[in-house]
C-alpha atoms as one frame of an Amber mdcrd trajectory, in Angstrom:
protein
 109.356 144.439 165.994 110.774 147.583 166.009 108.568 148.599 169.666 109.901
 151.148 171.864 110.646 150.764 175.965 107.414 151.651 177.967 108.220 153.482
 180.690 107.008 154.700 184.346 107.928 155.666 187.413 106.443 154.276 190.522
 105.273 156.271 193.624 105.092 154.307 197.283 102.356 152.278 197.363 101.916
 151.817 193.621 102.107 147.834 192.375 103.254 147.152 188.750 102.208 144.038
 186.944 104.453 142.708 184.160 103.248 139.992 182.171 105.298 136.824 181.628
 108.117 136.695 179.323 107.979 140.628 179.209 111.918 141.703 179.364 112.113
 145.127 182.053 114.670 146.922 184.043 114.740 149.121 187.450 116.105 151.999
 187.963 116.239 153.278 192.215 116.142 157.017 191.752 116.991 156.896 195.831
 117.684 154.609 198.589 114.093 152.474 197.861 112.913 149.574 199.591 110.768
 147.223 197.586 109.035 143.839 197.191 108.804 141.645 193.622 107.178 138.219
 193.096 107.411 135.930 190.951 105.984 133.281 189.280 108.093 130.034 189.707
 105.326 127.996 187.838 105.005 129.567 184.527 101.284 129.493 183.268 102.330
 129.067 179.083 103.797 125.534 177.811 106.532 126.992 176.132 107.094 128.810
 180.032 106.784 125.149 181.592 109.336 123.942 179.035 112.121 126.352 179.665
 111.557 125.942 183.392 111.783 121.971 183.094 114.951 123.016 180.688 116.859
 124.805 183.518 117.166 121.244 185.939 117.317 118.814 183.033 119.944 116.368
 183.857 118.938 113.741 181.192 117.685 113.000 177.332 114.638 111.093 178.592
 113.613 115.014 180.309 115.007 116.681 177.363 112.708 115.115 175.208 109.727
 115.753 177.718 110.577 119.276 176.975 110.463 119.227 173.624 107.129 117.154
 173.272 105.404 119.881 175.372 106.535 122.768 172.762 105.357 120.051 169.808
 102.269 119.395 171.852 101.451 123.484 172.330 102.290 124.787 168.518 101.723
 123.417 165.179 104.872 123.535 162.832 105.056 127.205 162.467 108.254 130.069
 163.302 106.914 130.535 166.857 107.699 126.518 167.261 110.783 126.575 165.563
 111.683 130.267 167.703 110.312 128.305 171.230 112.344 125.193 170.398 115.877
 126.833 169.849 114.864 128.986 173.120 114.725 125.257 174.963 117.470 123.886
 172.963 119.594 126.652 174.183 118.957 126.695 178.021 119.458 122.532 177.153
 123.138 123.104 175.678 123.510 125.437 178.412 122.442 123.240 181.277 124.501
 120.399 179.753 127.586 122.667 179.460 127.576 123.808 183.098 127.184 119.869
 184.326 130.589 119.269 181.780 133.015 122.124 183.673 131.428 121.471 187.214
 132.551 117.788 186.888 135.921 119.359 185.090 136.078 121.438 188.030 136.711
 124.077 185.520 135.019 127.616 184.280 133.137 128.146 180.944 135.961 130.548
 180.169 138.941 127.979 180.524 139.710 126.298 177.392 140.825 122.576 178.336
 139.614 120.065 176.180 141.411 117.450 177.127 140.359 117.358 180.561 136.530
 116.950 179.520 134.020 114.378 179.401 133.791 113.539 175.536 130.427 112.327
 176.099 128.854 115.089 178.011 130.744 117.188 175.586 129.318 115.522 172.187
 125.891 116.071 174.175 126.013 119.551 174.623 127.397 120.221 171.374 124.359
 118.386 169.634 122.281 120.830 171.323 123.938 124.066 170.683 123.476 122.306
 166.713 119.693 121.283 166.838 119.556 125.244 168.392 121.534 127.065 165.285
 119.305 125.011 163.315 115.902 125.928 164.838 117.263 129.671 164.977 117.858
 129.535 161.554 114.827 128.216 160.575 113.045 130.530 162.740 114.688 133.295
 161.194 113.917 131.985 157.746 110.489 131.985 158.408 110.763 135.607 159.275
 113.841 137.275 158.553 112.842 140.907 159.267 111.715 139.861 163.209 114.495
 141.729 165.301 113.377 139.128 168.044 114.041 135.960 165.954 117.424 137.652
 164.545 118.874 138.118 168.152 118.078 134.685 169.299 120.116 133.577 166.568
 122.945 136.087 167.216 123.150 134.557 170.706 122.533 130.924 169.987 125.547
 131.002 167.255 127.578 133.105 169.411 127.021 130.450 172.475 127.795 127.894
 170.217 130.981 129.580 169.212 132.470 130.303 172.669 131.339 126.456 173.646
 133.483 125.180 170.221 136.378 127.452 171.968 136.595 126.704 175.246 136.344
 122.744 174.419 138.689 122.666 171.887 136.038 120.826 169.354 136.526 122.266
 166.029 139.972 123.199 163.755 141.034 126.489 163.358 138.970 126.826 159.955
 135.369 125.515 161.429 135.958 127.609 164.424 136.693 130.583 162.292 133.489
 129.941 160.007 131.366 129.624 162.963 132.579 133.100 164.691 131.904 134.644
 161.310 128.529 133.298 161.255 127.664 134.562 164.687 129.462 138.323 163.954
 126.865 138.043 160.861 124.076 137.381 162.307 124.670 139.896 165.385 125.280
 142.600 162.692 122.176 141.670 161.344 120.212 141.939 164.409 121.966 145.474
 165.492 120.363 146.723 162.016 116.908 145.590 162.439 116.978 146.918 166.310
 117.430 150.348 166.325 116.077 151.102 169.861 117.710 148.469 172.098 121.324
 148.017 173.792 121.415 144.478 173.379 121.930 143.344 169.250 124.950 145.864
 169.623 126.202 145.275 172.306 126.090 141.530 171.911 127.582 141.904 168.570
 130.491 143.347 170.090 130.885 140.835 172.561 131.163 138.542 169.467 133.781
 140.877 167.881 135.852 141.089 170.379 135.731 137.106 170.848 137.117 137.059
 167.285 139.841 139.808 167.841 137.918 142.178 165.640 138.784 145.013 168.352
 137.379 147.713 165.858 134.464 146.283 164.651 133.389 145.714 168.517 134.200
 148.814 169.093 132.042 150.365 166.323 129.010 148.061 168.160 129.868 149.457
 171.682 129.785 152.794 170.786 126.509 152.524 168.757 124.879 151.190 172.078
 126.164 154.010 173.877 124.606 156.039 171.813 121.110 154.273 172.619 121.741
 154.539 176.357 124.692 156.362 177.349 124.952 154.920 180.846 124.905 151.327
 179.874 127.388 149.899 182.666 128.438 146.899 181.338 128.800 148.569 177.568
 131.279 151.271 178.879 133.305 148.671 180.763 133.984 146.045 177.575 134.333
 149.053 175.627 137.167 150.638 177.859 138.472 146.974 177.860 138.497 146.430
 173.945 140.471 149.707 174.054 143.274 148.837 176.281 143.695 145.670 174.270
 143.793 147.258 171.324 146.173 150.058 172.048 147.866 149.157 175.354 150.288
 151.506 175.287 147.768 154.647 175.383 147.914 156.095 179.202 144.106 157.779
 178.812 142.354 154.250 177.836 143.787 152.698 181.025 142.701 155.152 183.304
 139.342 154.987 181.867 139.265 151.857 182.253 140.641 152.331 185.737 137.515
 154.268 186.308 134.989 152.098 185.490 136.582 148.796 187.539 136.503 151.635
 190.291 132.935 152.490 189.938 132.552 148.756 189.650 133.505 148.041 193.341
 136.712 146.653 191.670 139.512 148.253 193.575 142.505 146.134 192.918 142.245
 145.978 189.291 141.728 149.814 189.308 144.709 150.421 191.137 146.769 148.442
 188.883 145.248 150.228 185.690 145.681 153.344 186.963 149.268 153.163 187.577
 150.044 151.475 184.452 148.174 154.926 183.128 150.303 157.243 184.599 153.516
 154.815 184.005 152.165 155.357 180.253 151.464 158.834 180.319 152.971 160.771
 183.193 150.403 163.930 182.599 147.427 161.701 183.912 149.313 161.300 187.043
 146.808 164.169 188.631 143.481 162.638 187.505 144.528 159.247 188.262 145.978
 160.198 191.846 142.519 161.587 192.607 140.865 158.708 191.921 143.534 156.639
 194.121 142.347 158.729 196.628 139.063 157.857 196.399 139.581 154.508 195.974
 141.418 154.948 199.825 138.520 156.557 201.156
């Protein structure tokens, strides 16, 4: 698409209108007080369907999902783009449902202890999504939109493969390198955004490729220099891939700081100064602070 952010700033009393499925961000310039609605009926059938998506509990709703997208598009990319959207928030829905019975987290990788059914449900999804990606991607290949949604959907497939222990060592390793390629892809067609960078690092660093994610982080840095949650898995990726350097830990003490994250701080920065005993001014101040 290749569009640029629009952008405005809002004086008391004005009211801003965003249509649906428009993607926007705030920014408080000062303390601000400030009311938002929202739609919780959306007005679009491919709207309807991802809300019905988010509190599907069974294949008998699933497939009333799907019939509304097949019932609101002819066979085209924009239904192959809205049904890996639905497919997604499916897999995702379905995965939540398999660790909350686990009593588990998405990030805790114990097969063993899962529901093999739920499991072999959620995993068809994340499929019948890579394939509706892809083929939405096909359709248009040069659609920064349709590339992203494919970066994520592989990448979400990937993690889900990990954490459940379904695939050998090979598969798994075919399907991260699918996902890096696809996010690499996406970070070259989207030039003005964060988010195909910064995602694509996400999916480095998931495949210990610390210096390819950190080529992606620092590219979306230098779209938005103050992207939070880019300078915090970039300072990560650095003190995992050189843990011994004093100066990545205490920037990484920093940010956990900044972060409201005060015991994780504390225990970077003194592993900073243990590392590097000329930091031990910087990251005393910053103790300090933490105190106050």
């Amino acid at each position: 698409m290749g569009a640029r952010a629009i952008r405005c700033t809002q004086a008391p009393g004005d009211v801003l209108y965003i249509p649906e499925g428009w993607f926007h961000g705030t920014l408080n310039e000062g303390h601000t007080l400030a009311l938002a609605l929202q739609a919780r009926i959306p007005r679009s059938a491919v709207g309807r369907a991802r809300y019905l998506a988010r509190g599907v509990a069974s294949q008998q709703n699933a497939k009333k999902v799907l019939k509304l997208l097949r019932d609101a598009f002819p066979v085209d990319e924009e239904l192959a783009l809205s049904m890996a959207m639905v497919q997604v928030d499916l897999a995702a829905t379905v995965e939540s449902q398999l660790y909350e019975a686990s009593d588990l987290h998405s990030g805790e990788s114990q097969g063993a202890a899962l529901d093999p059914l739920v499991v072999r449900r959620a995993r068809k999804h994340y499929e019948r999504a890579a394939r509706a990606a892809r083929e939405a991607n096909t359709l248009d290949s040069a659609d920064p939109r349709k590339q992203l949604l494919l970066c994520k959907v592989l990448l979400q497939q990937f993690l889900f493969l990990a954490n459940t222990q379904q695939s050998t060592e090979s598969t798994l390793e075919q399907e991260g390198r699918a996902a890096l390629d696809a996010c690499t892809r996406a970070s070259q067609l989207d030039t003005y955004t964060t988010e195909p960078h910064f995602t694509a690092g996400l999916c480095a660093v998931k495949m210990a490729e610390f210096s390819t994610a950190i080529a992606h982080f620092r590219d979306a840095l230098a779209i938005d220099p103050n992207a939070s949650s880019v300078l915090y898995h970039l300072a990560n990726t650095l003190v995992n891939l050189e843990p011994h350097v004093g100066y990545f830990r205490l920037e990484f003490g920093a940010l956990l700081a900044k972060q409201g994250n005060v015991g994780d701080a504390r225990a970077q920065l003194k592993q900073a100064v243990r590392l590097d005993s000329r930091l031990g001014p910087e990251a005393t101040e910053l103790v300090q602070k933490l105190s106050g």
